[in-house]
C-alpha positions as CSV (number, residue, x, y, z in Angstrom):
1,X,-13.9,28.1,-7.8
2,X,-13.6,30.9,-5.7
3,X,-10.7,31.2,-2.8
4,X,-9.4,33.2,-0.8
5,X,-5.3,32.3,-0.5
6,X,-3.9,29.6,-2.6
7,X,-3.7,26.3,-0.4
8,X,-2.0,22.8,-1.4
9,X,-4.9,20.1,-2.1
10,X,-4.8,16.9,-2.9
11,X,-7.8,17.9,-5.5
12,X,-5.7,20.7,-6.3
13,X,-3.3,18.6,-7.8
14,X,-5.7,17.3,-10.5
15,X,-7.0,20.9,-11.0
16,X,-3.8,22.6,-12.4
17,X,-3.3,19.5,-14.3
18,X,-6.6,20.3,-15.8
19,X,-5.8,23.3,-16.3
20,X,-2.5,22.4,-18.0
21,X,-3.5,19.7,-20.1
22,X,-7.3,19.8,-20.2
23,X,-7.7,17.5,-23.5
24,X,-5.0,14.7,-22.2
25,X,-6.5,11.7,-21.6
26,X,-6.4,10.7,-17.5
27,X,-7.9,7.8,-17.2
28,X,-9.2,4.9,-18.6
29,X,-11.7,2.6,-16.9
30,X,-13.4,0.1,-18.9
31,X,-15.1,1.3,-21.7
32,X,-15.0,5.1,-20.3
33,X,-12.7,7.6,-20.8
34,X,-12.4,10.8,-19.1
35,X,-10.2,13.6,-20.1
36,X,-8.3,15.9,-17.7
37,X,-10.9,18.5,-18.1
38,X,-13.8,16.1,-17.7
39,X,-12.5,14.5,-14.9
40,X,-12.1,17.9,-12.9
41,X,-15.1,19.0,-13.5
42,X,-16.8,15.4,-12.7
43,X,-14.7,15.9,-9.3
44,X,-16.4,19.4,-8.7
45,X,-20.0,18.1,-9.9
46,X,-19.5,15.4,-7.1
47,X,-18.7,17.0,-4.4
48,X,-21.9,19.1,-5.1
49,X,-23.8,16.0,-4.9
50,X,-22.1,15.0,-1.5
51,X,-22.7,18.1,0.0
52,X,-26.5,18.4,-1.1
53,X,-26.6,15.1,1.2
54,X,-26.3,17.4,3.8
55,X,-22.4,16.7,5.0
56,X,-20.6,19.6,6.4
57,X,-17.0,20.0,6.3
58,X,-15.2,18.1,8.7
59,X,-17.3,15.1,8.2
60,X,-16.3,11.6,7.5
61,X,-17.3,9.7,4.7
62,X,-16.9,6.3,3.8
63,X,-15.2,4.3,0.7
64,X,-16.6,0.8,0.3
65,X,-16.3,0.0,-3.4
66,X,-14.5,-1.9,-6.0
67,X,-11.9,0.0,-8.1
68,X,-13.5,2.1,-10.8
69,X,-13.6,5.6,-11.9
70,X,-16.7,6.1,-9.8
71,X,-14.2,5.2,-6.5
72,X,-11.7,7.8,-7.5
73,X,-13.6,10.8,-8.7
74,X,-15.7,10.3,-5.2
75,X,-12.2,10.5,-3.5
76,X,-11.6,13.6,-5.3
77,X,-14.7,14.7,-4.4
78,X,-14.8,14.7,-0.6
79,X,-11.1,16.5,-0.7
80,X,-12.5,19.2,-3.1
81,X,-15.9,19.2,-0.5
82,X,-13.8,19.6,2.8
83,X,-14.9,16.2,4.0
84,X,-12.7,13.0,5.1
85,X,-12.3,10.7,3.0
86,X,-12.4,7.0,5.0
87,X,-11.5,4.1,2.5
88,X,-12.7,1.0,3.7
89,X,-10.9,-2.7,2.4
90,X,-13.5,-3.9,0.1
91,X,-13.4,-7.5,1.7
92,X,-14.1,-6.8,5.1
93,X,-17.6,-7.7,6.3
94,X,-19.3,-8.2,10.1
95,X,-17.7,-6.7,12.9
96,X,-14.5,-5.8,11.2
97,X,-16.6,-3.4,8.7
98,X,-18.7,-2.2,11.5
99,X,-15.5,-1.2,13.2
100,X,-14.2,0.8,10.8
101,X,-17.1,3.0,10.3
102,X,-18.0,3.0,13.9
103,X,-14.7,4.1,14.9
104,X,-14.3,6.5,12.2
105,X,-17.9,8.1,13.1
106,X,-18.6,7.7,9.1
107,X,-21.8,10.3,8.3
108,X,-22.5,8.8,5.0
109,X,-20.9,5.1,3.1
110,X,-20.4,5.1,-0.5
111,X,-20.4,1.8,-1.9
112,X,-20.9,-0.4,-4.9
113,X,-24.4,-1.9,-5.1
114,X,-23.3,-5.5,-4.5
115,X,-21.7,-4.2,-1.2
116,X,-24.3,-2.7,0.4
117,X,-26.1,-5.2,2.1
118,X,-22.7,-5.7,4.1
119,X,-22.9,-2.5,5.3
120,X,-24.5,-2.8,9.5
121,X,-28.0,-2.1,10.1
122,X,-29.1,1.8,10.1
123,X,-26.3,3.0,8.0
124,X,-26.8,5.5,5.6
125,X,-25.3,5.0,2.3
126,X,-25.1,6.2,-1.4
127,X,-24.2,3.8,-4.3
128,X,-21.1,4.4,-6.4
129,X,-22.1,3.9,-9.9
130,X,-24.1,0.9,-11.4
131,X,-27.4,1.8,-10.3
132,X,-29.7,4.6,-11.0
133,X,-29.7,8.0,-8.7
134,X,-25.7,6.8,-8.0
135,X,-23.1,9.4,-7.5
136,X,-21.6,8.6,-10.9
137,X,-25.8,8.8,-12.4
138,X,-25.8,12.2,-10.6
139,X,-23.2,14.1,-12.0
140,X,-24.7,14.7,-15.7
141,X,-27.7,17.0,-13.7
142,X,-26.2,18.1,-10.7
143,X,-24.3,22.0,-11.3
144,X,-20.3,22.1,-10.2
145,X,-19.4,22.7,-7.1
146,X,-18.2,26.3,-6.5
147,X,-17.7,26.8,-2.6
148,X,-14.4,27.3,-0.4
149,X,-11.4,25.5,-1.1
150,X,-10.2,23.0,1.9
151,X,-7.2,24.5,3.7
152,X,-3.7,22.6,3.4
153,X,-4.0,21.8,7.2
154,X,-7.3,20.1,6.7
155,X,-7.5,16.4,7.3
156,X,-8.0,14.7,3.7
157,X,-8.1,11.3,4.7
158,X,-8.5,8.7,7.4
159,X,-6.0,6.2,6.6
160,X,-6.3,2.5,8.5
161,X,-3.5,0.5,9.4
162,X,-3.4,-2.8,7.9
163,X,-4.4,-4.0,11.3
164,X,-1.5,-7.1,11.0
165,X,-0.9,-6.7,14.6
166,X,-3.2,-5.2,16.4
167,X,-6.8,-3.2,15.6
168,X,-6.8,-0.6,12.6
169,X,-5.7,3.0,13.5
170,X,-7.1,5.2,11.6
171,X,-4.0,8.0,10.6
172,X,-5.1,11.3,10.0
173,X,-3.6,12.4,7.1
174,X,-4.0,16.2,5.7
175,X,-3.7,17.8,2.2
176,X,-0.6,18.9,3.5
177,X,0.8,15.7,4.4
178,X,-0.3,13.7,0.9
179,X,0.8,16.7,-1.4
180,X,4.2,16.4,0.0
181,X,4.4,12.5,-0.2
182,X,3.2,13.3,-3.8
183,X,6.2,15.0,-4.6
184,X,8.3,12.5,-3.0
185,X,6.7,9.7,-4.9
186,X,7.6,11.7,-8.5
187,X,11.0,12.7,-7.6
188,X,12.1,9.0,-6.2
189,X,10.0,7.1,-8.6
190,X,11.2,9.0,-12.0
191,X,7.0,9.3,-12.5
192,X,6.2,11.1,-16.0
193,X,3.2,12.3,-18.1
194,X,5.1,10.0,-21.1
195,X,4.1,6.9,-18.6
196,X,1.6,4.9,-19.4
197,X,0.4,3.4,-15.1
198,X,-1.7,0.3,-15.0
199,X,-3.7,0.2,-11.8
200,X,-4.7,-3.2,-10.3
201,X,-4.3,-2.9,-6.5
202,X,-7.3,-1.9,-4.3
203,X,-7.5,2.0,-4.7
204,X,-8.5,1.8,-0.9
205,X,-4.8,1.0,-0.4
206,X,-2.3,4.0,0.5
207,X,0.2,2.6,-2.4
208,X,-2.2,2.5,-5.0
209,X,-3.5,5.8,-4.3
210,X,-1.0,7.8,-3.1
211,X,2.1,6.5,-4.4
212,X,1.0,6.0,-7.8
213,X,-2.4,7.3,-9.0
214,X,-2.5,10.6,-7.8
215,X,1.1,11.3,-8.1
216,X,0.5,10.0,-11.9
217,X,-2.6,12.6,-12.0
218,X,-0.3,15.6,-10.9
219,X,2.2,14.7,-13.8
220,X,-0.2,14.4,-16.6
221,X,0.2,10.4,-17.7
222,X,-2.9,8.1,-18.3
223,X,-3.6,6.1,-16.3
224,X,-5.5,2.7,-16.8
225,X,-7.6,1.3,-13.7
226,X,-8.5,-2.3,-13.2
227,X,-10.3,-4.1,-11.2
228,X,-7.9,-6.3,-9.8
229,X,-4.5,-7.8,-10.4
230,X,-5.5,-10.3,-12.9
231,X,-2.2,-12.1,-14.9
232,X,-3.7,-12.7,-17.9
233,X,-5.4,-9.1,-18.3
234,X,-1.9,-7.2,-17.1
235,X,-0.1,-8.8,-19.4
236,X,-2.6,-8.1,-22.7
237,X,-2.1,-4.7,-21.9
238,X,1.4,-4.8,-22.2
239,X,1.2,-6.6,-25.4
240,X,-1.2,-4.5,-26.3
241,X,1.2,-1.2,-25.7
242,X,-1.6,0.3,-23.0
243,X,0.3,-0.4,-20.4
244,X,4.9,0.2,-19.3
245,X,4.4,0.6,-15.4
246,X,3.4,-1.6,-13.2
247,X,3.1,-1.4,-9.1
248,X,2.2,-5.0,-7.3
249,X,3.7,-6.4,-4.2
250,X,5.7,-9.1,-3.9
251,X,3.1,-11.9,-3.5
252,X,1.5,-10.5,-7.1
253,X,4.7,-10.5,-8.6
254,X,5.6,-14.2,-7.4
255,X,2.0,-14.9,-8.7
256,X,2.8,-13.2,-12.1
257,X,6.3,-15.3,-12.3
258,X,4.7,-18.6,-11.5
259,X,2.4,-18.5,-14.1
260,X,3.2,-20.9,-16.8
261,X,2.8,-18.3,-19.3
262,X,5.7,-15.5,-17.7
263,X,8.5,-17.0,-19.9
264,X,6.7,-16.8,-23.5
265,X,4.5,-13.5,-23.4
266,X,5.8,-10.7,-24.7
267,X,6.4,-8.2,-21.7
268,X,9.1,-6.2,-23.2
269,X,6.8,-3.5,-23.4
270,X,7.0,-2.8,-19.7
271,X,9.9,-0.5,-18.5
272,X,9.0,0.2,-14.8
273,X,8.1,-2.4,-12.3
274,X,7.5,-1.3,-8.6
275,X,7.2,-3.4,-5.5
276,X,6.4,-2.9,-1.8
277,X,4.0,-3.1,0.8
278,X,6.0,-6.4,1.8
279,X,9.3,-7.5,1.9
280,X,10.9,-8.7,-1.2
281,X,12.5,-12.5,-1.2
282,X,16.1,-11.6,-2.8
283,X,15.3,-15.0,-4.9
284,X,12.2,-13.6,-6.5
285,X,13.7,-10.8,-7.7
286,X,16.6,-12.5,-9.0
287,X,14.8,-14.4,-11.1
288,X,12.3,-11.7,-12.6
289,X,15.4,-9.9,-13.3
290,X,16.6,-12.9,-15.5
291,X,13.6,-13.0,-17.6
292,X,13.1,-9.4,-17.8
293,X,16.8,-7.6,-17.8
294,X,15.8,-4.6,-19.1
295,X,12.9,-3.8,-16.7
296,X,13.4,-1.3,-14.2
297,X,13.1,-2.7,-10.5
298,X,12.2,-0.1,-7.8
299,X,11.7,-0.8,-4.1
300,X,9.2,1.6,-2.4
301,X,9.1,0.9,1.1
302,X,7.0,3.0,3.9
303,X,3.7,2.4,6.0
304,X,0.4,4.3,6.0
305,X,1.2,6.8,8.6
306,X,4.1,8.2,6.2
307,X,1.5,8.7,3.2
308,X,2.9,6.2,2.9
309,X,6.3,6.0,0.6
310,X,9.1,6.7,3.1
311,X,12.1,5.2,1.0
312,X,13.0,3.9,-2.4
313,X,16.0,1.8,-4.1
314,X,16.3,2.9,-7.7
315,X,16.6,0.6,-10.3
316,X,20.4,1.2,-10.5
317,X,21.2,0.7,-6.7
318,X,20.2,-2.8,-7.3
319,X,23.6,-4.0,-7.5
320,X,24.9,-5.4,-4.6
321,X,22.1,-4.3,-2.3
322,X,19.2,-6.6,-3.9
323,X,17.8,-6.8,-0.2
324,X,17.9,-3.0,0.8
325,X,14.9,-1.2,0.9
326,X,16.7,2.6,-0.4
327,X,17.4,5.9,0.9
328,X,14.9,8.1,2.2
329,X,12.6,10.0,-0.7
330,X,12.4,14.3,-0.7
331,X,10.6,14.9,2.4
332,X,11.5,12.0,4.9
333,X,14.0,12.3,7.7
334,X,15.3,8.9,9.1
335,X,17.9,7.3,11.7
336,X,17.7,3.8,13.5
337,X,17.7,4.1,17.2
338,X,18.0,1.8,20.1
339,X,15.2,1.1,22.7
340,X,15.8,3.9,25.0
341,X,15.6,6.1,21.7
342,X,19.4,6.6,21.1
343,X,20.5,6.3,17.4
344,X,23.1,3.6,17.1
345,X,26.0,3.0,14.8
346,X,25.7,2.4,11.0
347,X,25.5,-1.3,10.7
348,X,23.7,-1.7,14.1
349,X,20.4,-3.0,14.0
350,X,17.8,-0.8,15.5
351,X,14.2,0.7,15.0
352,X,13.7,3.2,12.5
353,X,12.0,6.1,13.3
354,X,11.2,9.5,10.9
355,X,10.4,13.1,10.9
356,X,8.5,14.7,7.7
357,X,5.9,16.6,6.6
358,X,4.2,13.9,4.8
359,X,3.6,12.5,8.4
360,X,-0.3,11.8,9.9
361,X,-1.3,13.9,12.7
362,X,-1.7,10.8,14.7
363,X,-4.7,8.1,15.3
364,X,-8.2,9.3,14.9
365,X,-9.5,9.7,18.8
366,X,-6.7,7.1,19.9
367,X,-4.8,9.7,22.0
368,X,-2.7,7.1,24.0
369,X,-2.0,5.3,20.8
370,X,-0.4,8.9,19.1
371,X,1.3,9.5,22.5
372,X,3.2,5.9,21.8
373,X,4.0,6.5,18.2
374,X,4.7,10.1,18.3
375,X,7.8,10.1,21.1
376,X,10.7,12.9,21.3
377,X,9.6,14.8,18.0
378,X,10.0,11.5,16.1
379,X,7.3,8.7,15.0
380,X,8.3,5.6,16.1
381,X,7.5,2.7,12.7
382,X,7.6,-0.6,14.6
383,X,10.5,-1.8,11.9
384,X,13.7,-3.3,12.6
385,X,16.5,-2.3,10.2
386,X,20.0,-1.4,9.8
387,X,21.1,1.6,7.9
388,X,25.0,1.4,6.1
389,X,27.0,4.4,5.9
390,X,26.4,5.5,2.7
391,X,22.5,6.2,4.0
392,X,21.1,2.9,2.3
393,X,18.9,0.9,4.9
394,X,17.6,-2.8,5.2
395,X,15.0,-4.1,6.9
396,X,15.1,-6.8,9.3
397,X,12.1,-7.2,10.4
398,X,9.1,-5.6,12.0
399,X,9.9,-5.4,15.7
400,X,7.0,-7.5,16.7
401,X,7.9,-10.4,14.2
402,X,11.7,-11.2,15.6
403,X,11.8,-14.4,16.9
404,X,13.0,-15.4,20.2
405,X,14.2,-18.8,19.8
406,X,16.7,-20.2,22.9
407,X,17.3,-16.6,24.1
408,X,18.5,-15.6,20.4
409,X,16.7,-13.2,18.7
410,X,16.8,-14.1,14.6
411,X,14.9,-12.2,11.6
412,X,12.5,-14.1,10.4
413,X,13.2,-12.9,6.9
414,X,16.7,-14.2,7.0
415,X,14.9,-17.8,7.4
416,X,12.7,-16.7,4.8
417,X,15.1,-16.4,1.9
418,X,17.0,-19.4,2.5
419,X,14.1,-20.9,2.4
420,X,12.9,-19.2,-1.0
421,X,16.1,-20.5,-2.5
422,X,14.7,-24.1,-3.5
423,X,12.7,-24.7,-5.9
424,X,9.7,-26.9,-4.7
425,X,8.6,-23.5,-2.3
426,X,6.5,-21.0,-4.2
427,X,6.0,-19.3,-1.1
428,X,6.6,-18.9,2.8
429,X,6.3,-17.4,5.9
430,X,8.7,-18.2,8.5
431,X,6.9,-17.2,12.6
432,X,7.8,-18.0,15.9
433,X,5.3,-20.3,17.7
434,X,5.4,-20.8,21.4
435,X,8.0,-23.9,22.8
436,X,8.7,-24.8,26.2
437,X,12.3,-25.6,25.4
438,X,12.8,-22.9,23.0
439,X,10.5,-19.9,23.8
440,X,10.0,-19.9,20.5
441,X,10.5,-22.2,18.0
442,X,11.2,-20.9,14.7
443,X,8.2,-22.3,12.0
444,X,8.1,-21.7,8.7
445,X,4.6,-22.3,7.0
446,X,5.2,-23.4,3.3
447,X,3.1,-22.9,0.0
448,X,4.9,-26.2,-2.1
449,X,5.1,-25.4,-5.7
450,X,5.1,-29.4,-5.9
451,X,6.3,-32.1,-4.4
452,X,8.5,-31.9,-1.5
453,X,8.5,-33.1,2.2
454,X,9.1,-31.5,5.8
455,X,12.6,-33.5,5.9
456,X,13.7,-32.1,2.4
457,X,13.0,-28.6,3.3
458,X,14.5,-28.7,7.1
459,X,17.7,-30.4,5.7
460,X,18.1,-27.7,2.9
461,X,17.3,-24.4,5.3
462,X,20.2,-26.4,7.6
463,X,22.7,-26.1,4.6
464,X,22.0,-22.2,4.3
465,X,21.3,-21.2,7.5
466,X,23.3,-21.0,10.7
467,X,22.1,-24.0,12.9
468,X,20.3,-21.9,15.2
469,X,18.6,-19.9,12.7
470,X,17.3,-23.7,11.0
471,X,13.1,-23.9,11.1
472,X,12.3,-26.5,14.1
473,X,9.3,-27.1,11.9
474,X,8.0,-27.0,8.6
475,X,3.8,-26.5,8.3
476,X,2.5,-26.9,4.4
477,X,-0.4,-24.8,3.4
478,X,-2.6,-24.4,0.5
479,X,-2.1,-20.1,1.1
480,X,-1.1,-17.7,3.2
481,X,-3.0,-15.5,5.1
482,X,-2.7,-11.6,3.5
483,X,-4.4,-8.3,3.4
484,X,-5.4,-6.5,0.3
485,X,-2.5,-5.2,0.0
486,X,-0.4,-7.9,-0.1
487,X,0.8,-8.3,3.2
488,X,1.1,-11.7,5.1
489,X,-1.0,-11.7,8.2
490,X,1.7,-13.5,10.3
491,X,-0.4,-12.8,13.6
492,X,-3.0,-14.7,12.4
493,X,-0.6,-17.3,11.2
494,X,0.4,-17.7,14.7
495,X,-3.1,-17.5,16.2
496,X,-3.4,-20.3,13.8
497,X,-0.8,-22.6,14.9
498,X,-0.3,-21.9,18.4
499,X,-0.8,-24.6,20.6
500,X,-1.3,-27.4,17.4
């Protein structure tokens, strides 16, 4: 590929792997495997096939596919092309689809055959793989690509928000921006080629992509992709020896330890176990650390606009802090500040706000949106933590999910891990809901693991809980509300139950 000064690309990053280690194995997808070399050059043979479309640079295309191969190599693909990459959540249909590729002004939607006749009326699409004249058919007759490199500063990716509180943003991330969170990821996450990743989030998700597939590409590992989080599949693999890393968040793992199967399969195979994208309960982990002591726990914590890993809590800073979140990774600044923007005291609750270079460039054509974030040189995160002095920081909460109850404001993940503590609640999600006594009166909707009753549950949250801080009410529920990636949609809990 010809070039005129060396720039940092994300597609870079797989190219002087290839280059390194051209006969290593890179990943595995069902019944095909593709090589370092092979998957570079199926990378530069795809962004031919995009731009013989007739995308320029610049433009935006969309990602609405299933995990496979086909959905990274086309990710690849636009990066190595100069165009945007805009993944797009798989599940969304109707307006919330059309919004997305509205908003993001997508020129072209790739997408898996069964998907497409979600896609609105009018737009233009090209199928993934599955189908004949796909991107993944094309590659075999179409020549490499073998044009200009992208420039660091170039925009890489339009990365949505998960939209839990408001409308998607779509944060304009650059080469620049990803390359350095890639580095972070490795140097926090103790990420090697000796690894062997298992895959099973939505690739369309910044964590899956950015915190642990690419960053696994740039080191050399193998990396098996599946199509979704499935228990029984996960854990043949680590039987099996195929797989010793695993990323989920917190509701897969509580899915994983619930299953009746956790205490007798072999999983001693598995050596690195990641969590994130939602909080934690300190009781979950406690017990997946009793059935699997050796297995090392890391807590990656960040949001989309950050690449999105911002902090991490190493396996052996565990002890003692079980509820922390970490210290900031390679290239994130950090400090918790008060409402007019003044940092506050170590152990003083506060918003936490960041400077790096793994930071977006702010909201794709939402200038008033950036202009909020993006305040006195530092972005402003929406979360609610408190930082000790030796630079270890827990959340709280997000900002927009304290509760207000009586003039008191209480975390609602405080309530949340009392309430985790008994046995009968396999999971919860404690909200405030609109009271006329209590402006808001703390509710905590409940996923029974069996048989229990509101009275049980209030009486036990009393005994752990300061009075104050004790649920008003206890709603049961067949499942939570959640995103993709794990996390619970608490706005639409509230949307829910407000007023009933």
């Amino acid at each position: 590929m010809t070039s005129g000064q060396p720039s940092t690309t994300v597609d870079g990053v797989l190219r002087r792997t290839a280059t390194r280690t051209p006969a290593r194995v890179a990943v595995e997808y069902r019944d095909r495997t593709w090589t370092y070399q092979e998957l570079d050059d199926a990378v530069s043979r795809a962004a031919a096939v995009l731009l013989a479309e007739g995308l320029e640079k610049g433009d935006r295309v969309g990602a609405y596919g299933h995990n496979s191969d086909a959905y990274l190599i086309a990710f690849l693909a636009c990066a190595r092309a100069g165009l945007v990459h805009v993944p797009v959540n798989q599940n969304l249909t109707g307006t919330d689809l059309a919004y997305l590729i509205g908003q993001s002004g997508s020129a072209l939607v790739l997408t898996d055959p069964d998907l497409a006749d979600r896609l609105p009326d009018g737009t233009r699409h090209l199928p993934l793989r599955d189908t004949d004249g796909s991107l993944l058919d094309r590659l075999t007759t179409t020549p490499p690509y073998d044009g200009a490199e992208a420039r660091t500063e170039d925009l890489a990716q339009l990365l949505y928000t998960s939209g839990t509180t408001a409308l998607p943003k779509g944060a304009m991330m650059s080469h620049r921006a990803l390359v350095h969170e890639y580095l972070s990821a490795i140097a926090a996450l103790d990420l090697s080629a000796g690894d062997r990743p298992v895959h099973s989030l939505p690739l369309y998700h910044s964590a899956q992509t950015h915190v642990f597939l690419l960053p696994y590409l740039a080191v050399g590992a193998t990396n098996v992709i599946v199509d979704a989080p499935d228990g029984d599949h996960l854990f043949d693999l680590i039987e099996a020896g195929r797989a010793d890393s695993l990323f989920a968040p917190p509701t897969v793992w509580i899915a994983l330890a619930n299953r009746p199967d956790f205490a007798t399969r072999d999983l001693s195979g598995l050596r690195k176990a990641y969590y994130g994208a939602s909080v934690m309960p300190v009781p979950v982990l406690e017990r997946l650390k009793e059935r699997l002591p050796k297995l090392g726990f890391y807590n990656c914590f960040g949001q989309s606009e950050i690449g999105p890993l911002a902090m991490v809590l190493a396996p052996d800073e565990h002890k003692g802090r079980m509820d922390s979140c970490g210290r900031t990774v390679l290239f994130v600044d950090a400090k918790v500040v008060d409402e007019n923007g003044a940092e506050v005291a170590d152990g003083t609750a506060g918003e936490i706000v960041y400077r790096s270079p793994q930071l977006c460039d702010g909201y794709w054509d939402k200038p008033e949106e950036s202009a909020e974030a993006f305040r006195d040189g530092w972005f402003h995160s929406g979360d609610l933590a408190v930082r000790d002095a030796h630079g270890y920081y827990t959340i709280v909460d997000r900002v927009k999910d304290v509760i207000n109850t009586g003039g008191v404001l209480v975390a609602s993940r405080q309530v949340e891990d009392a309430l985790y503590t008994h046995d009968q609640v396999a999971e919860v999600a404690v909200i405030g809901l609109p009271d006329d006594k209590w402006i808001e009166a703390i509710t905590a909707v409940v996923v029974p693991r069996g048989d229990v009753t509101e009275a049980e549950l209030l009486a036990h949250a009393r005994e752990k809980l300061d009075h104050f801080k004790a649920p008003k009410r206890i709603v049961f529920a067949g499942e939570l509300p959640r995103n993709a990636s794990g996390k619970i949609l608490k706005r639409e809990l509230r949307d829910r139950l407000s007023g009933a």
